[in-house]
C-alpha positions as CSV (number, residue, x, y, z in Angstrom):
1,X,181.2,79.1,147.7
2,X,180.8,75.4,147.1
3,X,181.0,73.9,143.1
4,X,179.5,70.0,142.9
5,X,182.0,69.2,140.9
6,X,183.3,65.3,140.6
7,X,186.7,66.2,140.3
8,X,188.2,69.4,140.8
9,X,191.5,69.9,140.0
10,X,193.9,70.9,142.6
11,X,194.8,74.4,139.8
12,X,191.3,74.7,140.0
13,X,190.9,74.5,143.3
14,X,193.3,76.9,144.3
15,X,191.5,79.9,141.8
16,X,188.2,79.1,143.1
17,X,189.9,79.7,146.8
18,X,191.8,83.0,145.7
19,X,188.5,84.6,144.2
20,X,186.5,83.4,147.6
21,X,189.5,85.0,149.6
22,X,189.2,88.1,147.7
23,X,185.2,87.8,147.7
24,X,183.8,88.2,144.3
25,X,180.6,87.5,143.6
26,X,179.4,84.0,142.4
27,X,178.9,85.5,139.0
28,X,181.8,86.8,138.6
29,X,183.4,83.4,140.0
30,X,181.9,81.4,137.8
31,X,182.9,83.7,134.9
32,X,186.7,83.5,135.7
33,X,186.4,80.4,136.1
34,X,184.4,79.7,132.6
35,X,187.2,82.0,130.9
36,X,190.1,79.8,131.7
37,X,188.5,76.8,131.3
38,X,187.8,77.8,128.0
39,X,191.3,79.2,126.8
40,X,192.9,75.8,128.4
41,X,190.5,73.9,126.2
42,X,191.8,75.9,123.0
43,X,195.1,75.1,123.3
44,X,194.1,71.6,124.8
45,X,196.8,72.1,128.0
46,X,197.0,72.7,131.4
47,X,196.5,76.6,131.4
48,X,199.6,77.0,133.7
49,X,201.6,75.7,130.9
50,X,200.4,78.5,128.8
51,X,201.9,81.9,128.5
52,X,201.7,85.4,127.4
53,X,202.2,84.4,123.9
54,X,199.2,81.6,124.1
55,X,197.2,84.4,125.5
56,X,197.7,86.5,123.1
57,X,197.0,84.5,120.7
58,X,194.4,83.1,122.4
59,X,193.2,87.1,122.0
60,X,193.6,86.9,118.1
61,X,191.1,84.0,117.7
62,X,188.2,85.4,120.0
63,X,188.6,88.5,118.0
64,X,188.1,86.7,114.7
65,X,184.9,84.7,115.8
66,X,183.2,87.9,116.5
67,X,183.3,88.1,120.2
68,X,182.3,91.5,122.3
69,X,184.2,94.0,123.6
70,X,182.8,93.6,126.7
71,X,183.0,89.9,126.7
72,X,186.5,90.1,125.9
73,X,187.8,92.5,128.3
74,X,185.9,90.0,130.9
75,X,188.3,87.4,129.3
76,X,191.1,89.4,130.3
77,X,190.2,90.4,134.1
78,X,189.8,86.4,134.5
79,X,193.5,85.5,133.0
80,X,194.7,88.3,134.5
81,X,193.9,87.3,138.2
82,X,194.8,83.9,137.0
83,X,198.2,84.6,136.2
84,X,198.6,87.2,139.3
85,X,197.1,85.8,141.6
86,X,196.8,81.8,141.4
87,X,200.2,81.7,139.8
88,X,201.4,84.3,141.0
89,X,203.3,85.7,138.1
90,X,203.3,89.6,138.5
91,X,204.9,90.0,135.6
92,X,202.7,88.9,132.9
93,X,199.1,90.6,134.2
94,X,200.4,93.9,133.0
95,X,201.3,92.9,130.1
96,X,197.8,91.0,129.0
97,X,196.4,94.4,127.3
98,X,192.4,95.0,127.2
99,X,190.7,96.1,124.3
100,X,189.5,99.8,123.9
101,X,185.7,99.6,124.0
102,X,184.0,101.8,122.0
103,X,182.2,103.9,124.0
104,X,178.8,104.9,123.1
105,X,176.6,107.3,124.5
106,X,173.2,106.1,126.5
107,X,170.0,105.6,125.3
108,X,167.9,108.1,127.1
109,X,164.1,108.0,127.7
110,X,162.1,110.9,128.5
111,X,159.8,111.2,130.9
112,X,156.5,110.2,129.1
113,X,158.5,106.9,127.7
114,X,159.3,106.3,131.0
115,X,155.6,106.5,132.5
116,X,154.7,104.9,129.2
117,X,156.9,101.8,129.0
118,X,156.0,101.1,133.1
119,X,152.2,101.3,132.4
120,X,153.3,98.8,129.5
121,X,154.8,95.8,131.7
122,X,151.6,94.0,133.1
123,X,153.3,91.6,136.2
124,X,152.3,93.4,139.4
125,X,155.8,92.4,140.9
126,X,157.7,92.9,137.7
127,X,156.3,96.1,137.3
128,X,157.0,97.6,141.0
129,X,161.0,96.1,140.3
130,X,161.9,98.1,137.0
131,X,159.8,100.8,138.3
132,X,161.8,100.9,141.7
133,X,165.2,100.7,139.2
134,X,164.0,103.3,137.4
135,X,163.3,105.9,140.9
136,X,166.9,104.6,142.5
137,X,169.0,104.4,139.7
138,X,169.3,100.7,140.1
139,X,171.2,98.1,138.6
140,X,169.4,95.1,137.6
141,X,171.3,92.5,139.9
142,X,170.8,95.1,142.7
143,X,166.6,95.5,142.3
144,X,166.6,92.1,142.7
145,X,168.4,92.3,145.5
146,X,166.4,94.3,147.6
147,X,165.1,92.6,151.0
148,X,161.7,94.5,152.4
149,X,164.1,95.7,155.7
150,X,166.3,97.9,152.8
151,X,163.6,99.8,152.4
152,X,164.1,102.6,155.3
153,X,160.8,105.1,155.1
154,X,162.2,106.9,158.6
155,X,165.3,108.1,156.5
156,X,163.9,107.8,153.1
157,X,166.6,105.9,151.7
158,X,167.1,103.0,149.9
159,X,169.7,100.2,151.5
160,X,172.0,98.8,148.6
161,X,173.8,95.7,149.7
162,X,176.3,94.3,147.6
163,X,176.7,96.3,144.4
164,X,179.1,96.1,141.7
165,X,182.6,95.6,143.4
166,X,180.6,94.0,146.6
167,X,179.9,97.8,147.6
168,X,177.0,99.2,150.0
169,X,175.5,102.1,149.2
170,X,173.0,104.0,150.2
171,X,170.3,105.7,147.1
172,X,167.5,107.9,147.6
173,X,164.2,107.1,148.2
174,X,161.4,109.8,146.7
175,X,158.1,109.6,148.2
176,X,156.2,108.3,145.0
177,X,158.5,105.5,145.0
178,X,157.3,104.7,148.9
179,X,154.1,105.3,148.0
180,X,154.2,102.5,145.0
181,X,155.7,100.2,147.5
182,X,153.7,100.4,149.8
183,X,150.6,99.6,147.5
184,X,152.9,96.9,146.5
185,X,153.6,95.7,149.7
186,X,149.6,95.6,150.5
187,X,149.0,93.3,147.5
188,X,151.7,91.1,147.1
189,X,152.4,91.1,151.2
190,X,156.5,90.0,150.5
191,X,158.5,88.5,153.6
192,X,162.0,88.6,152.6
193,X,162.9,89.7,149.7
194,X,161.3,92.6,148.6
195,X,160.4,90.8,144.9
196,X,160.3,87.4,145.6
197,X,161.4,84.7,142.8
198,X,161.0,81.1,143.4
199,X,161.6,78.8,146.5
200,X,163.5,81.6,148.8
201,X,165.4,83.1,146.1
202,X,164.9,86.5,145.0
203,X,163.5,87.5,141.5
204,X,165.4,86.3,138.6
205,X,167.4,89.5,136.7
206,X,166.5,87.0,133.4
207,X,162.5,88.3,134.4
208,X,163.0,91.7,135.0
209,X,165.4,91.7,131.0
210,X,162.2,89.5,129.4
211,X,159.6,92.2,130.9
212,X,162.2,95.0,129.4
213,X,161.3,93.4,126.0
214,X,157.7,92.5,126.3
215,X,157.4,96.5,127.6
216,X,159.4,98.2,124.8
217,X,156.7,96.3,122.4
218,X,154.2,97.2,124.2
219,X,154.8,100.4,124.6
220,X,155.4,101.3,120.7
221,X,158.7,102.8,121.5
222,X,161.0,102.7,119.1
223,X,164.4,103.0,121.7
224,X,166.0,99.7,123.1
225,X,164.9,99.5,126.8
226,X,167.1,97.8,129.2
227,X,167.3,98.1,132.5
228,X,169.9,99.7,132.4
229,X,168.5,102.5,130.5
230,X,165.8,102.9,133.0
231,X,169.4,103.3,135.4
232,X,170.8,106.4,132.2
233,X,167.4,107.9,132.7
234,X,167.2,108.0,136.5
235,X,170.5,110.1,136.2
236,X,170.1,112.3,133.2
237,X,167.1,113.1,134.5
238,X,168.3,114.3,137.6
239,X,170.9,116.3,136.0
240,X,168.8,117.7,134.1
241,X,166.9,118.7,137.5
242,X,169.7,120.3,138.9
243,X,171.2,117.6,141.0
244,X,175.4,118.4,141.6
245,X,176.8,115.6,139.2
246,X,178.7,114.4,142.0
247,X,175.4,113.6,144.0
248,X,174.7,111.6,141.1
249,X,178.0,109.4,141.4
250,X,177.3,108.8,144.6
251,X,173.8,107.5,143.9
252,X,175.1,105.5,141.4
253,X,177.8,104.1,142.7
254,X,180.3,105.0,140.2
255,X,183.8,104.9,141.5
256,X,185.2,107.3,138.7
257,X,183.4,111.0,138.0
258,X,184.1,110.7,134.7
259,X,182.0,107.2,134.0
260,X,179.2,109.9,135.2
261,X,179.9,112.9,133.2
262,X,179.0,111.1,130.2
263,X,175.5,112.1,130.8
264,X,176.1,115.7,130.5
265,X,176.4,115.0,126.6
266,X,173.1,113.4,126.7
267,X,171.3,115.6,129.4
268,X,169.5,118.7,127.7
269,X,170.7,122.3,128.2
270,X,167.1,123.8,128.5
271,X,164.6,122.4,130.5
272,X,161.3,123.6,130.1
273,X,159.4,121.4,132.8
274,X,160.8,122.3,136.0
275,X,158.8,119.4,138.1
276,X,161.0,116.3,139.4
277,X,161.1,113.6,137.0
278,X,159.9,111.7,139.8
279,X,156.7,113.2,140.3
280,X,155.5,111.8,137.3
281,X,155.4,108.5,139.0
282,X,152.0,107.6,141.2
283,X,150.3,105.1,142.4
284,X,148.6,104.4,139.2
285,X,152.2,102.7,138.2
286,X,151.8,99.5,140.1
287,X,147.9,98.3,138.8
288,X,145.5,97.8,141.9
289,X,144.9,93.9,141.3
């Protein structure tokens, strides 16, 4: 990974070749690096003059300007491979605590608010990516991903290249969602990637989050749609089909069982429409011009 930078510092230098070693993504590169840029800027020193007690404290004032959980404990993966890795002091990573999240359950759509918000999103290609999220359990950043040769209609799978933690999976691949794609594939006729952005990049994930908003307004629902709750749905869905929880991890990608039995508390007990949440897609999903 190549940064156009004027001057890059030889510290610098040396984290941006320890992350490439280790291969993270460019994202999560540029995050690191924006994280310890930032808590050297604070202090207004060198960050390997810093130490546990500047991080700390360095903790203490993020907190009081209101940042996120999330965006915190990102904080603290990037000092933390700063300090063990780059600097390689093992001692102090440990010791550079993350903050408990509080963890809330999903927001869960049913099956009409799913068919409902999709018939909602107007962009033909927009429309055929949250859609294909939705039937594969997708994240955002892997839809987007998706070249036209993942698609594999012999095996009925899905190819997932790259997912969170650089990992290839493999997801499922109903016939419905074939169907859709291939009425997608007729109109739009994509080369490469399978939802094309600009130049010969894929879509941009900021598209696919603006068309989550436009959609949800749309759509009179009530519920904050990500995609990511498109990705909740897709799997309390099929639990609430039948489907082994541990199928679902798998599909997922989750490296920890337990990150997926959250959706048993969400998932209902009783299900009273025994068809596959995925028959309720068609080709009536993705418009015909």
């Amino acid at each position: 990974m190549t940064y156009a930078t004027t001057a890059v510092s030889p510290l610098r230098r040396r984290m941006i070749d320890d992350m490439t070693l280790r291969n993270l993504s460019p994202a999560t590169q540029r995050s690191y690096l924006h994280a310890v840029s930032k808590f050297s800027r604070h202090f207004d020193r060198s960050p390997d003059r810093l130490g546990l007690e500047d991080v700390r404290a360095f903790q203490v004032y993020l907190v009081s300007q209101g940042i996120s959980w999330p965006s915190l404990n990102q904080t603290v993966c990037a000092l933390r491979f700063f300090y063990g890795v780059t600097l390689n002091r093992a001692e102090i990573p440990e010791r550079i605590a993350y903050a408990r999240t509080p963890r809330k359950l999903p927001t869960i759509l049913s099956a009409d608010e799913v068919v409902r918000f999709l018939e909602a999103v107007p962009s033909l290609k927009t429309r055929a990516a949250l859609t294909t999220a939705y039937a594969a359990g997708l994240r955002a950043s892997e839809a987007v991903s998706l070249k036209v040769s993942d698609v594999d209609s012999d095996r009925m799978v899905l190819q997932v290249r790259h997912g969170k933690g650089a990992k290839d999976r493999t997801v499922m691949l109903s016939p419905q969602l074939l169907g859709i794609l291939r009425t997608y594939w007729r109109l739009a006729r994509p080369t490469d990637w399978l939802f094309p952005g600009r130049g010969d990049k894929p879509i941009d994930v900021q598209v696919l989050h603006s068309a989550c908003r436009s959609a949800t307004k749309a759509a009179g629902l009530t519920k904050k749609v990500s995609v990511h709750t498109l990705r909740h749905s897709f799997a309390t869905h099929l639990l609430e089909s039948g489907v082994d929880i541990r199928v679902i991890q798998v599909l997922l990608g989750h490296s920890n069982l337990s990150t997926t039995a959250r959706y048993t508390q969400v998932a209902t007990t009783t299900i009273t429409n025994t068809q596959s949440p995925f028959d309720r897609l068609s080709l009536e999903v993705v418009p015909p011009g």
